[in-house]
N, C-alpha and C positions, 0 to 999 in steps of 0.2 A: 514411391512418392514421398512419404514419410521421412525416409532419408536424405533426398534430398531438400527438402525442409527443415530438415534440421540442421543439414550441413550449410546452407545458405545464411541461418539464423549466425551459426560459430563462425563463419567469412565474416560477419558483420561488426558480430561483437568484438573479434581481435581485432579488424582493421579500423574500429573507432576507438579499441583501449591502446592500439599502438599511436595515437596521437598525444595520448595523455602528459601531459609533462614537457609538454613542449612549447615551444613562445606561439606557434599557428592555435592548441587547444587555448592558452594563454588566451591570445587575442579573440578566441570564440567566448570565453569564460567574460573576458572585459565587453563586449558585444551583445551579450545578454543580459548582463548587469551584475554579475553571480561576484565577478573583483572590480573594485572604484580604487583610485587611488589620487589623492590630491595632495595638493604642496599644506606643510602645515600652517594653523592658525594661532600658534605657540611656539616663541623663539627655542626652545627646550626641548623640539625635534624637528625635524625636515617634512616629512611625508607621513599622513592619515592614510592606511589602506583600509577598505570595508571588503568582507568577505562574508558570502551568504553559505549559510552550511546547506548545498545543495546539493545532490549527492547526483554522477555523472558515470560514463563506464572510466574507471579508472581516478576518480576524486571525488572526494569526500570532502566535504567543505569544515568537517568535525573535527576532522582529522588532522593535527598538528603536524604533521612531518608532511601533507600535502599543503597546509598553509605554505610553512616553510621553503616547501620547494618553490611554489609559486612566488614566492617575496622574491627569494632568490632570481628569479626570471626577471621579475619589477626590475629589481636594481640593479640588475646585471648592467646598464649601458647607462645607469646615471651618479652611481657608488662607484669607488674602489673598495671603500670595506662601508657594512651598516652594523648598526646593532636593533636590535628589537626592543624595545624600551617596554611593552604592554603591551598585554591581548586583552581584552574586556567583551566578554561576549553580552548582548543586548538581546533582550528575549522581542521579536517582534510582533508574535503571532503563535497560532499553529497550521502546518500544513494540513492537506485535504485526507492524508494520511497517517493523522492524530498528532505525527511527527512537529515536535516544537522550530516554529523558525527561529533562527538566530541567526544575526549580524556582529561579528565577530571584529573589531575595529582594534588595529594595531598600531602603534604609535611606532616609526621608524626613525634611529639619527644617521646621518651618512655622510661619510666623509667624501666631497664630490668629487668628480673626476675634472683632471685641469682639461678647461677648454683649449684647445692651440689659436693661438690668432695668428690668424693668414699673415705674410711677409709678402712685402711689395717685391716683385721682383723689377731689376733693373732691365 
């Protein structure tokens, strides 16, 4: 019985860390609130993203090289190339396990992708 209890637990956890990093976990992360991402409010970059250091099976919100993958995913379909201008973490709180929350707000500039405009056909 033990066993499989335990083997049910490791089905679970690999088949929710093989989501990680992908635009579907992406859009579960945007759906809970954990990344925001808005058009800037300063001609001096394009896009504000907030990132809550939440920690998931497979992300870490702390964790710079998961920020990074995740921007990457952002501007996958609205860049050709960005750069990350600033990371400024914001201390908001602490969580219920002593653990500090932070909101980690990166300033993005991107060079955009050209939209096509549709052609009349004859």
């Amino acid at each position: 019985m033990e066993f499989l209890r335990v083997s049910v637990i490791l089905i679970a956890f690999f088949v929710l860390s093989a989501c990680a990093g992908t635009p579907k976990h992406l859009h579960m992360l945007e759906d809970g609130g954990t990344i925001k991402m808005e058009t800037a409010d300063d001609p001096t970059y394009d896009y504000k993203v907030y990132i809550k250091n939440t920690v998931d099976f497979g992300w870490d919100g702390d964790d710079r090289t998961d920020r990074e993958k995740y921007i990457a995913l952002l501007m996958k379909d609205k860049c050709k190339s960005y750069q990350v201008l600033g990371e400024t973490p914001f201390r908001t709180g602490t969580y219920a396990i002593s653990k500090p929350a932070i909101t980690w707000v990166i300033k993005i500039k991107c060079e955009k992708l050209i939209e096509q405009i549709p052609t009349m056909q004859k």
